[in-house]
MITORDREN-838059 format. One record per residue (C-alpha): residue in three letters; chain; x negated, y, z negated. Coordinates in steps of 0.2 Angstrom, whole numbers, plus 2048, in hexadecimal, padded with zeros to 3 digits. Layout:
BEGIN
<baro residu="ALA" chaine="A" px="X" py="Y" pz="Z"/>
...
END
This chain:
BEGIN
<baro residu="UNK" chaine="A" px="E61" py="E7E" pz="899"/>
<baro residu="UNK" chaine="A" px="E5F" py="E81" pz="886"/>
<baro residu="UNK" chaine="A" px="E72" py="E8B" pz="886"/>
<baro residu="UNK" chaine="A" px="E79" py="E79" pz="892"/>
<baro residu="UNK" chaine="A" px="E72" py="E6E" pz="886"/>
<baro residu="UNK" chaine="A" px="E7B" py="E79" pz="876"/>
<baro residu="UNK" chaine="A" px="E8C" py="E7A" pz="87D"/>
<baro residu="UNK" chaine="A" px="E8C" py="E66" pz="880"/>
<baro residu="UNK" chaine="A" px="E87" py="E64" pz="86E"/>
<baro residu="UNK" chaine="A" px="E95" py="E6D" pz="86A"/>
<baro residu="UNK" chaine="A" px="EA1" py="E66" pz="874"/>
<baro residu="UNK" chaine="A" px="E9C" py="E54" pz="86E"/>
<baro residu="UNK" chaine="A" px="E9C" py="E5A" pz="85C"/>
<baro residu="UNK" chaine="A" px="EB0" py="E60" pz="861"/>
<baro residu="UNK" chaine="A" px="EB6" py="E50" pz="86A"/>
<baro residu="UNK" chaine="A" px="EAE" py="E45" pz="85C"/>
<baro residu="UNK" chaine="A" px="EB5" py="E51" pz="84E"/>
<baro residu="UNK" chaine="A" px="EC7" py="E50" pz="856"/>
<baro residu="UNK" chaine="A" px="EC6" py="E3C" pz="855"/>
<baro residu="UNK" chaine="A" px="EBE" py="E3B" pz="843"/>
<baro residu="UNK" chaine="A" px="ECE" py="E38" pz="83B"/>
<baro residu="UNK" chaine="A" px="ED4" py="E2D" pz="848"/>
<baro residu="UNK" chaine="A" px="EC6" py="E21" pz="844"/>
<baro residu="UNK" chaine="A" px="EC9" py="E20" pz="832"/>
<baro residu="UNK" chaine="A" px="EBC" py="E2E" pz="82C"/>
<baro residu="UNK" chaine="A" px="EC3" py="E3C" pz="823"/>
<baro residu="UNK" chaine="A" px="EBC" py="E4D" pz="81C"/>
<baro residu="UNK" chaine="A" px="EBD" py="E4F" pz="80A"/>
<baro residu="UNK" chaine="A" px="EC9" py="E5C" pz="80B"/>
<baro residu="UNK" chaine="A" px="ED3" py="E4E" pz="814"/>
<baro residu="UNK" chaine="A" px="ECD" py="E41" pz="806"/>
<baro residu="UNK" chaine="A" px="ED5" py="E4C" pz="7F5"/>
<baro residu="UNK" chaine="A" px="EE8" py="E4A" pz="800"/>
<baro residu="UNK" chaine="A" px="EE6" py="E39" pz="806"/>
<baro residu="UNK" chaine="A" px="EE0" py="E2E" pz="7F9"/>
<baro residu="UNK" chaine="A" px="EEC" py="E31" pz="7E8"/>
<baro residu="UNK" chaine="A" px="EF9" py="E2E" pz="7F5"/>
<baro residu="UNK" chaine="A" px="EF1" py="E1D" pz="7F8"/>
<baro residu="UNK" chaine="A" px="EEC" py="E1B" pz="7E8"/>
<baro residu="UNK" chaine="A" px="EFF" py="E1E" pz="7E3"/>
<baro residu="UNK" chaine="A" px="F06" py="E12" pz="7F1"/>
<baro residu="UNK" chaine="A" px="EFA" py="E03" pz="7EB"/>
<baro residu="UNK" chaine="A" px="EFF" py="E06" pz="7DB"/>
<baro residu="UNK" chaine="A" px="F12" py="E07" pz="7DE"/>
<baro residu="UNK" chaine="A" px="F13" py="DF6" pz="7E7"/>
<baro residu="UNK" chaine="A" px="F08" py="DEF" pz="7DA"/>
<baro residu="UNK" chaine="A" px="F14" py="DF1" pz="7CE"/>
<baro residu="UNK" chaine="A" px="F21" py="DEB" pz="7DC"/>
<baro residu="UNK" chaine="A" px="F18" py="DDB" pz="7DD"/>
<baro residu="UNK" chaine="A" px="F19" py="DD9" pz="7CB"/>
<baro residu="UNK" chaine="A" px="F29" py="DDB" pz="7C9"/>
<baro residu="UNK" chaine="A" px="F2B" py="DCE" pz="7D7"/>
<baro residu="UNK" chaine="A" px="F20" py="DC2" pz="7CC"/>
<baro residu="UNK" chaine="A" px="F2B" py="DC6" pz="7BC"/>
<baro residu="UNK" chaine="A" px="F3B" py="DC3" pz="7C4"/>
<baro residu="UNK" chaine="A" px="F3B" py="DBA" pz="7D4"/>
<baro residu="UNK" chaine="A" px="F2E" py="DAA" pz="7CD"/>
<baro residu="UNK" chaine="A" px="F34" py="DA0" pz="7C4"/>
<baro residu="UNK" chaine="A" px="F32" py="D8F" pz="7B8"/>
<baro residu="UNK" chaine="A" px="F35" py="D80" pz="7C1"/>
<baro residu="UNK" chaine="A" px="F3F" py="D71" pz="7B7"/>
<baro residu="UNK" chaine="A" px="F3A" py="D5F" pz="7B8"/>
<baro residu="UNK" chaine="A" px="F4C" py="D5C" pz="7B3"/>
<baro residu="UNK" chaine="A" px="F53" py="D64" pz="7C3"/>
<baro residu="UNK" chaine="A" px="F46" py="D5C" pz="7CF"/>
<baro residu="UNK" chaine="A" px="F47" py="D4B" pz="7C9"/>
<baro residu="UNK" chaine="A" px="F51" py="D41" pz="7D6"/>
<baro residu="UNK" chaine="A" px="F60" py="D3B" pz="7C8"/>
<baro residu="UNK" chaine="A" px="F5F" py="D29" pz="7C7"/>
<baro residu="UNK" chaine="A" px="F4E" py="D2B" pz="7C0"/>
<baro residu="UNK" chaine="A" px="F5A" py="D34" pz="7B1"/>
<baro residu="UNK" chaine="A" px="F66" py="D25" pz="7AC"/>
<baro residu="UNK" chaine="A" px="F68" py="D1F" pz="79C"/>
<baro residu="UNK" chaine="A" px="F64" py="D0E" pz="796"/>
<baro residu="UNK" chaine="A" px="F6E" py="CFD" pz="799"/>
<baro residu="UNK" chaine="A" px="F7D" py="CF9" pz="78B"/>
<baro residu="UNK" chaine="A" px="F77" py="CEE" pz="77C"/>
<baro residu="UNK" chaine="A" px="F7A" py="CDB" pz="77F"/>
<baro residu="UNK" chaine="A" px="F89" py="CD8" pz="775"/>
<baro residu="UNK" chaine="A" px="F87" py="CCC" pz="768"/>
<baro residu="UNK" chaine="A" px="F8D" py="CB8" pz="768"/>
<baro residu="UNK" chaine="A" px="F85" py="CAB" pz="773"/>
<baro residu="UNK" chaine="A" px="F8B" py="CA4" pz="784"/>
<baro residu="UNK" chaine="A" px="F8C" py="C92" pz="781"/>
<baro residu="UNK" chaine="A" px="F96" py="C8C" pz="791"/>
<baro residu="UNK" chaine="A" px="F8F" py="C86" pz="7A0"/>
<baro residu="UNK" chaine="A" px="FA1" py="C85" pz="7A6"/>
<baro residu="UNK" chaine="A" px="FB1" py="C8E" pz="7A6"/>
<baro residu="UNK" chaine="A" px="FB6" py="C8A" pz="794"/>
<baro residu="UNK" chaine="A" px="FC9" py="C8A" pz="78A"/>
<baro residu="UNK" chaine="A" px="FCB" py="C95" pz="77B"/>
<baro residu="UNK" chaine="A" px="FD7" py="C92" pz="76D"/>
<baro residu="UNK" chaine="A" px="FD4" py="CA2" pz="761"/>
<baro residu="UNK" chaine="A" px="FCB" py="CB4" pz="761"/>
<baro residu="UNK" chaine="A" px="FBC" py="CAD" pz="760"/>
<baro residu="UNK" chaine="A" px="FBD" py="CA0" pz="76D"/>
<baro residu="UNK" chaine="A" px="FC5" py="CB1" pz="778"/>
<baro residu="UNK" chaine="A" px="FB7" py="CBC" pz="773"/>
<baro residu="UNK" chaine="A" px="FAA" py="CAF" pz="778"/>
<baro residu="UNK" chaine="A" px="FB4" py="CAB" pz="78A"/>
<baro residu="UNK" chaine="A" px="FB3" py="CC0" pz="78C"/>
<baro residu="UNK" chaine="A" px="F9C" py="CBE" pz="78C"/>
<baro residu="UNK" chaine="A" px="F9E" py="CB1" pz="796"/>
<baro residu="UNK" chaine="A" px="FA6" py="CB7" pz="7A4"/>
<baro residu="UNK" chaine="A" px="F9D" py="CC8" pz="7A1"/>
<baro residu="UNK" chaine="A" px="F8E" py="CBD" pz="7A5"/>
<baro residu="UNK" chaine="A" px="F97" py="CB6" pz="7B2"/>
<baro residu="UNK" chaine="A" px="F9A" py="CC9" pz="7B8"/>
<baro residu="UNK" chaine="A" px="FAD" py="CC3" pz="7B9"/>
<baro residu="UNK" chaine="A" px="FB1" py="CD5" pz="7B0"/>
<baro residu="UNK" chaine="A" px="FC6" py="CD4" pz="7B2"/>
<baro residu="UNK" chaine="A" px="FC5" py="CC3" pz="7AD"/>
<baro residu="UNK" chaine="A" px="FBA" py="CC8" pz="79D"/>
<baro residu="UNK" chaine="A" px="FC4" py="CD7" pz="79B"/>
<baro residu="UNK" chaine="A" px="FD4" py="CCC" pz="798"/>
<baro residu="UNK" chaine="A" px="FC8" py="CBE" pz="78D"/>
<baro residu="UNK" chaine="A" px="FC4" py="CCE" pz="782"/>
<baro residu="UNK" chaine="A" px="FD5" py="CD6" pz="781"/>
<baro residu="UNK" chaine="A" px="FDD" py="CC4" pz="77D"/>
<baro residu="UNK" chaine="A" px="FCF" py="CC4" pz="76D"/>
<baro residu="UNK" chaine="A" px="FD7" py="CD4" pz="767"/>
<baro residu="UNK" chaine="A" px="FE6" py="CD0" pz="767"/>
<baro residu="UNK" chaine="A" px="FE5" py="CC1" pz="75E"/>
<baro residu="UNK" chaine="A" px="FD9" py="CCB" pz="754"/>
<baro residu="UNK" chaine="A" px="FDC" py="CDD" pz="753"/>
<baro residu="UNK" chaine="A" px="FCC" py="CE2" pz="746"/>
<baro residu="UNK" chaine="A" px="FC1" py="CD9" pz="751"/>
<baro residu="UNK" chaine="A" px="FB2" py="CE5" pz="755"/>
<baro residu="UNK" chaine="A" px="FA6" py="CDB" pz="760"/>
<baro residu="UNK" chaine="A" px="FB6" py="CD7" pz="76B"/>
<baro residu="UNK" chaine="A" px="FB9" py="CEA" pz="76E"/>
<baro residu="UNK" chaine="A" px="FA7" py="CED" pz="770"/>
<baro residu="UNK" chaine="A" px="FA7" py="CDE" pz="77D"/>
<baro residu="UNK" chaine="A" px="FB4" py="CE8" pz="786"/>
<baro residu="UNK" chaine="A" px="FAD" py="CF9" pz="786"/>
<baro residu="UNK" chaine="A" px="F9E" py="CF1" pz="78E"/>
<baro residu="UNK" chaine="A" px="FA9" py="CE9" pz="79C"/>
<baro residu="UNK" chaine="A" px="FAF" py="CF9" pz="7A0"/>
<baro residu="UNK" chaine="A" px="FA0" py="D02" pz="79E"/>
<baro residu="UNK" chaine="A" px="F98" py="CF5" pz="7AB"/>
<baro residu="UNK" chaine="A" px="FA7" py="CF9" pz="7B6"/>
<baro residu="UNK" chaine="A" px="FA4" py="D0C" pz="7B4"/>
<baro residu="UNK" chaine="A" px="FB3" py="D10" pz="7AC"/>
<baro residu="UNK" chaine="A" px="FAA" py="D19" pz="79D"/>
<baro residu="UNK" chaine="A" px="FBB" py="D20" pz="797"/>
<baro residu="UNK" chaine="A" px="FC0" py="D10" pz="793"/>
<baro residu="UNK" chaine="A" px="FB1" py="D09" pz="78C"/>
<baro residu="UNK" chaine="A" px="FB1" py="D1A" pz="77F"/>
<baro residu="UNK" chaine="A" px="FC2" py="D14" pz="77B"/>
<baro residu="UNK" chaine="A" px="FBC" py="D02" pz="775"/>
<baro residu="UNK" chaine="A" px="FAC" py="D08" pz="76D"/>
<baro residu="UNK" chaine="A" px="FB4" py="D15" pz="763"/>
<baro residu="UNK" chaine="A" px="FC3" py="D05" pz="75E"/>
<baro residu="UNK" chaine="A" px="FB3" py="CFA" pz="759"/>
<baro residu="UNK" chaine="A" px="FAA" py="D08" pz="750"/>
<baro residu="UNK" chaine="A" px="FBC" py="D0B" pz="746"/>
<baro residu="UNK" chaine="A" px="FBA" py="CF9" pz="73F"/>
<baro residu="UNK" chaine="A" px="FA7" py="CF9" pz="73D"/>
<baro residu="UNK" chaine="A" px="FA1" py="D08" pz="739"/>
<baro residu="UNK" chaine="A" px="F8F" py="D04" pz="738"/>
<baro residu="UNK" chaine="A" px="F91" py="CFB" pz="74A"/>
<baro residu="UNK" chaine="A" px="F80" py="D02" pz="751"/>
<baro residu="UNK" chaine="A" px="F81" py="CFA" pz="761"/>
<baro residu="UNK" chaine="A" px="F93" py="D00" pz="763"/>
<baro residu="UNK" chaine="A" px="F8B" py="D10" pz="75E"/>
<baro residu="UNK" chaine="A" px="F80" py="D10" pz="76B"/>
<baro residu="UNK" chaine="A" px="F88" py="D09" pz="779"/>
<baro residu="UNK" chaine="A" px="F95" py="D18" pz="776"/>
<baro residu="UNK" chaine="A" px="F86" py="D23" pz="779"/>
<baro residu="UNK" chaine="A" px="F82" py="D1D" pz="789"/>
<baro residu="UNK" chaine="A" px="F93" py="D1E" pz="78F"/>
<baro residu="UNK" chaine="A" px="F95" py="D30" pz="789"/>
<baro residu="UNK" chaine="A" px="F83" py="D34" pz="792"/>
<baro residu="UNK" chaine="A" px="F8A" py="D2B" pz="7A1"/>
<baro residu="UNK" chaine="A" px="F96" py="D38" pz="7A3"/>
<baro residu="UNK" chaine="A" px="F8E" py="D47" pz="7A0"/>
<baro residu="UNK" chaine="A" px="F94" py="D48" pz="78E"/>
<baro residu="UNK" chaine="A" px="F82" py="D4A" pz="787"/>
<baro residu="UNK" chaine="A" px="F86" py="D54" pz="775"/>
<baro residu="UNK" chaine="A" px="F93" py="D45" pz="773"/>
<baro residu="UNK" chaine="A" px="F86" py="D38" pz="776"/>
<baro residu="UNK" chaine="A" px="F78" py="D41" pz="76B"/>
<baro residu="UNK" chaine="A" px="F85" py="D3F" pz="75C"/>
<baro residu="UNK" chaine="A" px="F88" py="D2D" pz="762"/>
<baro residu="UNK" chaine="A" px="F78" py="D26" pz="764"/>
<baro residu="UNK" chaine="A" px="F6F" py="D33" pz="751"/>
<baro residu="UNK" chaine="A" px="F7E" py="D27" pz="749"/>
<baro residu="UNK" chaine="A" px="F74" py="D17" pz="753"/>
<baro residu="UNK" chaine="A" px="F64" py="D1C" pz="74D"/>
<baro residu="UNK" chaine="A" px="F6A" py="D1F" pz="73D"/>
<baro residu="UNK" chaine="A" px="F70" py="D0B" pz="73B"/>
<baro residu="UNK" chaine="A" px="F5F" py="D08" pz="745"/>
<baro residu="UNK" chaine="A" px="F51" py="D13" pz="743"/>
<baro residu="UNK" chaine="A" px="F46" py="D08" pz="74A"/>
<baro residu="UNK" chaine="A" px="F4D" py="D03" pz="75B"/>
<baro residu="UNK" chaine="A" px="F44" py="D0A" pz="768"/>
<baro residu="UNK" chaine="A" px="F52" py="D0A" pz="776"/>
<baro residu="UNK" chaine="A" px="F5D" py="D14" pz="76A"/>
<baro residu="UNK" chaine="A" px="F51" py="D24" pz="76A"/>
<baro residu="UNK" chaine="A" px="F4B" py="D22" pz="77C"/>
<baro residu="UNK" chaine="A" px="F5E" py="D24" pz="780"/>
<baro residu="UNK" chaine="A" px="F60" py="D31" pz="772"/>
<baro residu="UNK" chaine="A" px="F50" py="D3B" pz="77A"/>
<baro residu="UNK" chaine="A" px="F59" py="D3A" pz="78C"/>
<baro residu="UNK" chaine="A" px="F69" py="D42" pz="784"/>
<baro residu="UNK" chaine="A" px="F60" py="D50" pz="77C"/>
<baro residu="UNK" chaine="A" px="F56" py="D52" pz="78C"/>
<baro residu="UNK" chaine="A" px="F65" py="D54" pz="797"/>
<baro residu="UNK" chaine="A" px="F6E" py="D5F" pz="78A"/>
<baro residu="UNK" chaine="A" px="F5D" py="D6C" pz="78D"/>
<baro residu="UNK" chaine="A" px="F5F" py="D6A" pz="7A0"/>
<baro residu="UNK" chaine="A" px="F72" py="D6F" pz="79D"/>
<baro residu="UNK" chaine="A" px="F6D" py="D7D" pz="792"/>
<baro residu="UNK" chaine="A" px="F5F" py="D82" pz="7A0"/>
<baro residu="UNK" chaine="A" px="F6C" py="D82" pz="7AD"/>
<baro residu="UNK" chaine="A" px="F79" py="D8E" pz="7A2"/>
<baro residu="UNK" chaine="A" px="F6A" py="D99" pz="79E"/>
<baro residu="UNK" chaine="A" px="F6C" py="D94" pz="78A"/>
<baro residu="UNK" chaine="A" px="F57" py="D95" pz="789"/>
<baro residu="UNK" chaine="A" px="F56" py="D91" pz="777"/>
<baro residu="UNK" chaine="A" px="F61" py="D85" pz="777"/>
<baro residu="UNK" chaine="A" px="F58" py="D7E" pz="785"/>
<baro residu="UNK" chaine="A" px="F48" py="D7D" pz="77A"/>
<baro residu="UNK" chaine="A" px="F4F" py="D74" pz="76C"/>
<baro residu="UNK" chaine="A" px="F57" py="D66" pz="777"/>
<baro residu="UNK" chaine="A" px="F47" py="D65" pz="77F"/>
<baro residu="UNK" chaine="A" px="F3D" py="D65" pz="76C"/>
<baro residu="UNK" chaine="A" px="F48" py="D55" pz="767"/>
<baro residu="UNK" chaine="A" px="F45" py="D4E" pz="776"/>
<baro residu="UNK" chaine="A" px="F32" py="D4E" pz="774"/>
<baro residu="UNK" chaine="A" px="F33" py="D48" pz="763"/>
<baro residu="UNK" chaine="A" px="F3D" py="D39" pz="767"/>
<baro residu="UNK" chaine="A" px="F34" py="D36" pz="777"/>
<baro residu="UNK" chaine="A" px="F24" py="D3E" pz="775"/>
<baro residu="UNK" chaine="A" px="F1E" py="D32" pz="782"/>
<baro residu="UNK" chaine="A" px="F25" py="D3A" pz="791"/>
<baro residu="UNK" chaine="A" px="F1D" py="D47" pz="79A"/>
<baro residu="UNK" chaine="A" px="F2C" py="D4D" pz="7A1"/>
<baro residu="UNK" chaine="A" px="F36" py="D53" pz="790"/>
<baro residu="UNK" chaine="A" px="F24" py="D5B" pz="78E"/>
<baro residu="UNK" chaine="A" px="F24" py="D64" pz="79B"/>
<baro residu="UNK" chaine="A" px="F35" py="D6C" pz="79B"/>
<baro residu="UNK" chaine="A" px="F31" py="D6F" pz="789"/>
<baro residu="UNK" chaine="A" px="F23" py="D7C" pz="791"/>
<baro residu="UNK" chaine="A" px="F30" py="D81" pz="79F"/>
<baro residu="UNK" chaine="A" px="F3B" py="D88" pz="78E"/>
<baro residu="UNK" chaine="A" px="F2D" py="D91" pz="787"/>
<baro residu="UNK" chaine="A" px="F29" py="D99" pz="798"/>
<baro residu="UNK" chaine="A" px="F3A" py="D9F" pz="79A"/>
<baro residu="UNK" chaine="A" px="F3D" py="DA6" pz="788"/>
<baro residu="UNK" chaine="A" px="F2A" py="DAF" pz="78C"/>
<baro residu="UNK" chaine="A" px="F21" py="DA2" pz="781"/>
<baro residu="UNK" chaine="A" px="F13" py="DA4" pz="78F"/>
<baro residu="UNK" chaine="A" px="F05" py="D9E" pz="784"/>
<baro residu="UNK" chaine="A" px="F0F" py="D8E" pz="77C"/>
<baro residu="UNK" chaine="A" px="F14" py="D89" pz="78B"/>
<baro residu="UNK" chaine="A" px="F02" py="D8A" pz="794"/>
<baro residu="UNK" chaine="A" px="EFC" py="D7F" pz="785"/>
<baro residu="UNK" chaine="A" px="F09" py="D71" pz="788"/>
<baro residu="UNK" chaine="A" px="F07" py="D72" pz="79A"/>
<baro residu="UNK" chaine="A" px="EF5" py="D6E" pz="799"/>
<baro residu="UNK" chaine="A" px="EFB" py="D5F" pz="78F"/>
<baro residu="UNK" chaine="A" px="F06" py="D59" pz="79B"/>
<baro residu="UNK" chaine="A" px="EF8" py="D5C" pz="7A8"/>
<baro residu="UNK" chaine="A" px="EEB" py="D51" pz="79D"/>
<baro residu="UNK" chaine="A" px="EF9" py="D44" pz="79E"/>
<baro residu="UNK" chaine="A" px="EFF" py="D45" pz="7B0"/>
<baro residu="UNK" chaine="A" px="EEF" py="D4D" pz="7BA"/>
<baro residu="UNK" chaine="A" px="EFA" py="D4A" pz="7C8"/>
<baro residu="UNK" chaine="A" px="F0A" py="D55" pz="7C2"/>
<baro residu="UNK" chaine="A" px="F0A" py="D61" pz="7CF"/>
<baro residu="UNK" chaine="A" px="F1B" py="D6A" pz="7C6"/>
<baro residu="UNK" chaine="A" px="F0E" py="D6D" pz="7B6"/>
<baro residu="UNK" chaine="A" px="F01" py="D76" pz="7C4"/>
<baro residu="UNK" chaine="A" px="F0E" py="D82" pz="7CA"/>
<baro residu="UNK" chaine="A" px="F17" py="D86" pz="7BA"/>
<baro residu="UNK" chaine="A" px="F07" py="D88" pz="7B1"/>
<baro residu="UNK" chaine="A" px="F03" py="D95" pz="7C2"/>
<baro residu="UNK" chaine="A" px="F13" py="D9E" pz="7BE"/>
<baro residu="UNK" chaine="A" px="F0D" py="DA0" pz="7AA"/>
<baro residu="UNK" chaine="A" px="EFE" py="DA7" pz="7B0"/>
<baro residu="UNK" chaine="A" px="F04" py="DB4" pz="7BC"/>
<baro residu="UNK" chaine="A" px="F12" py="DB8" pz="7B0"/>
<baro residu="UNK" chaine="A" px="F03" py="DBE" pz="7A4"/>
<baro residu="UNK" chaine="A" px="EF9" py="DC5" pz="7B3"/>
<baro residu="UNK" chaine="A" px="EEB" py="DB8" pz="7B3"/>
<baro residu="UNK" chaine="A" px="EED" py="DB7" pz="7C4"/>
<baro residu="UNK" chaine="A" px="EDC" py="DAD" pz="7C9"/>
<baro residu="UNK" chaine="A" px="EE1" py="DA1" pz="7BE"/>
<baro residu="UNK" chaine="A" px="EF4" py="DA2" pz="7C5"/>
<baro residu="UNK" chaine="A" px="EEB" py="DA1" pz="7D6"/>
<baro residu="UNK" chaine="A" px="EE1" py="D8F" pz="7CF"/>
<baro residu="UNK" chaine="A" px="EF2" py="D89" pz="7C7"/>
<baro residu="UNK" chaine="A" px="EFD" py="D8B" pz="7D7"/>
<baro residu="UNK" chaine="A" px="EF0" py="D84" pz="7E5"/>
<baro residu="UNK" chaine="A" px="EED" py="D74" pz="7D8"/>
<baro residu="UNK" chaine="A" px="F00" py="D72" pz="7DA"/>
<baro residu="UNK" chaine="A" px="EFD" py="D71" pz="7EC"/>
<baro residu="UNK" chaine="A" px="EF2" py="D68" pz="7F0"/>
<baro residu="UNK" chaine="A" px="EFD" py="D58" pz="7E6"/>
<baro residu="UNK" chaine="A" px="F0D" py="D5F" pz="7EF"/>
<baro residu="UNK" chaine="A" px="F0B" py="D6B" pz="7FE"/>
<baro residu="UNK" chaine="A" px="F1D" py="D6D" pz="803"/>
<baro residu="UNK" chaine="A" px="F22" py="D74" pz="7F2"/>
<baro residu="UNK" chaine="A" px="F29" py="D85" pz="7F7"/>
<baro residu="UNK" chaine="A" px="F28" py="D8D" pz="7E6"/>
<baro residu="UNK" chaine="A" px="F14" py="D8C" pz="7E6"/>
<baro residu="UNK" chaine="A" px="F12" py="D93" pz="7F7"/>
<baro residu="UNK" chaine="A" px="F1F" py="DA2" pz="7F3"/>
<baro residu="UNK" chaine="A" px="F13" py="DA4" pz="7E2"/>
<baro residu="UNK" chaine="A" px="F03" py="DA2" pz="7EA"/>
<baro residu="UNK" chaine="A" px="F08" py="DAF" pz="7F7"/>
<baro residu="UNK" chaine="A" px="F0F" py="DBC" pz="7EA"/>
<baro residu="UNK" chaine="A" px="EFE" py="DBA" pz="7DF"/>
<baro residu="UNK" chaine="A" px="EF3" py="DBC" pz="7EE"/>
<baro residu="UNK" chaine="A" px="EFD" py="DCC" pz="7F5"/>
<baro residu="UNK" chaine="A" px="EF8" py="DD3" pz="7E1"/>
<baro residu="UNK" chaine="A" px="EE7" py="DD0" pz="7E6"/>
<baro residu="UNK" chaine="A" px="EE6" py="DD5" pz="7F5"/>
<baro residu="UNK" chaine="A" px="EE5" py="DC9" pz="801"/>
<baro residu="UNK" chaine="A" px="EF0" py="DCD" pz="80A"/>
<baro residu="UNK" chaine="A" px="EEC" py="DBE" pz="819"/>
<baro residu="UNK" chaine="A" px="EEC" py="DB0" pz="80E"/>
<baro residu="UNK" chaine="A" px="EFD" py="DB8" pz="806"/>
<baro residu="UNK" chaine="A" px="F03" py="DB9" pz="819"/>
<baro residu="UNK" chaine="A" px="EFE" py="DA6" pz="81D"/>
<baro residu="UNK" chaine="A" px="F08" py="D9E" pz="810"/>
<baro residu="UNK" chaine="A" px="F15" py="DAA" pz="816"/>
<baro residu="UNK" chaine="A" px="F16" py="D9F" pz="825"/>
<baro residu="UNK" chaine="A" px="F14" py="D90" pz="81C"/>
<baro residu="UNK" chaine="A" px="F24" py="D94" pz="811"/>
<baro residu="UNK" chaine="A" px="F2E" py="D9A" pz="821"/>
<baro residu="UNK" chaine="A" px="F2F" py="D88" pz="827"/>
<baro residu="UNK" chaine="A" px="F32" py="D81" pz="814"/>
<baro residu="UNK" chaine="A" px="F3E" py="D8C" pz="80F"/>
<baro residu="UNK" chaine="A" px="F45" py="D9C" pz="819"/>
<baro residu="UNK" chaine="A" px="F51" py="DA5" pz="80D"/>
<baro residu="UNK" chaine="A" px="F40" py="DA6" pz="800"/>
<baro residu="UNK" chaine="A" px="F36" py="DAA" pz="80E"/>
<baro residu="UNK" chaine="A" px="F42" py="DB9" pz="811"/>
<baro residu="UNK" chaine="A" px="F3F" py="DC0" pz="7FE"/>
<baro residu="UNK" chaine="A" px="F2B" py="DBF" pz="7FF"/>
<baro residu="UNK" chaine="A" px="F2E" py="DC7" pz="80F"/>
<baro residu="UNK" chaine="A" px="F34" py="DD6" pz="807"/>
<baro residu="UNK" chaine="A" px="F23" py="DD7" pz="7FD"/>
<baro residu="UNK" chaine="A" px="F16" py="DD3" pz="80A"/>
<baro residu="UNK" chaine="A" px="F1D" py="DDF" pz="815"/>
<baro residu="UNK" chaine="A" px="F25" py="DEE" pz="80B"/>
END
């Protein structure tokens, strides 16, 4: 019985041996050959995954996720004289013609004013306010091209004519031409340093010029758009907060984190300041606090596909790898083609 009893010990010993290794348990022989490789491997797509941070997430610009109309320029200045009809009058001299011109422009009788006007200049030729009438007209027609003409005829005869000045700006910033309206509306500033629409308008030229620069890559540039922004307009959290966005991009981490928090102090409810100031964080490998930044940024705007794609990539670092895979999912339905890059991460 005693020899039975041995030889079934040692066939259990055998059969539970052989499936050891199967069940995850390992001999320390088995353990010196196995672990560096594992030890390696974590460490490889460590490095992987921080790469990924370094090159794939990126800032976020207020300036290209503000729907455009919210990014016009000011209304043209009210040109000067005063509409005294309260009918159809009859003019006689360039005066009379220049006065008929506001009154149809009040009217919104544009071709009718635009004749009135160009009747006043030619009985007048060095008539300033009758060109600036004009250039308004065709600025409220949309023909900027045409208005730019009339300004720059009004500016000829007046040089100090801040509101021709300033109206040329706007025209200039109406079509894109935002280093041209800069120069147009410094001159308006410089006749008027205290009008406050002047270095609002000013502020939105400087503020597109450093989204143009963004969009060709021209970082530092970018910057100091964004910096003359701010000090024109230092009320507005946007021109802060690509300001940071700058900063981030040029590897300012720790200036832009500081303005960030700012912006956040003035907005709580700026979700684009949670997720940039997430990316800051990760990019310096503060990743709890990347982690805290990104899921703020969610809760105020939960189909932002940027913050799950962040949120994922800084859990995958700590490895947790679930969470990582559930906002996976999320960003499958938000957005596929950057659901395919984390793909490549969470499932190497």
């Amino acid at each position: 019985m005693i020899r039975v009893r041995w030889l079934w010990l040692i066939c259990l010993i055998f059969v539970f041996g052989s499936f050891f290794p199967l069940l995850g348990f390992a001999s320390k022989g088995d353990n010196e050959i196995i672990e560096p490789f594992e030890e390696d491997r974590y460490n490889d797509r460590l490095e992987i995954l921080k790469e990924a941070i370094r090159l794939t997430l990126d800032f976020s610009l207020a300036y290209l996720d503000l729907e455009l109309d919210r990014l016009r320029f000011g209304e043209y200045s009210e040109p000067p004289g005063e509409v005294r009809y309260t009918e159809e009058p009859k003019a006689k001299n360039a005066k009379e013609y220049y006065e008929l011109g506001l009154y149809y422009m009040k009217q919104n009788s544009y071709s009718k004013a635009i004749d009135a006007f160009k009747q006043a200049i030619k009985l007048k030729p060095d008539y300033p306010e009758a060109f600036n009438g004009l250039g308004l007209v065709y600025g409220s027609l949309g023909s900027y091209e045409d208005a730019i003409k009339a300004f720059k005829s009004a500016i000829r005869l007046k040089g100090d004519y801040k509101e021709a000045y300033y109206n040329l700006g706007l025209s200039y910033g109406k079509l894109g031409r935002y280093e041209e309206a800069v120069k147009a509306f410094e001159r308006a500033l410089e006749l008027s340093s205290e009008e406050e629409s002047i270095k609002v308008n000013l502020a939105l030229a400087y503020y597109k010029i450093g989204g143009f620069y963004w969009e060709l890559a021209k970082y530092k540039k970018s910057l100091e758009a964004f910096k003359k922004a701010v000090e024109l307009d230092p009320n507005n959290v946007n021109f802060y907060h690509d300001l940071a966005c700058a900063y981030g991009k040029l590897g300012s981490y720790d200036e832009a984190i500081k303005i960030y928090k700012e912006v956040i102090k003035l907005n709580p409810e700026y979700a684009l300041a949670y997720y940039n100031l997430g990316v800051c964080y990760a990019k310096l490998e503060r990743y709890v606090e990347a982690l805290e930044a990104l899921e703020k940024a969610l809760k105020m705007r939960y189909d932002y596909a940027k913050s799950h794609y962040g949120i994922s990539l800084v859990y995958l670092i700590l490895g947790n790898n679930n969470y990582a895979f559930k906002h996976y999912k999320i960003l499958e339905k938000l957005d596929p083609d950057l659901a395919k890059e984390l793909f490549r991460y969470i499932f190497p």
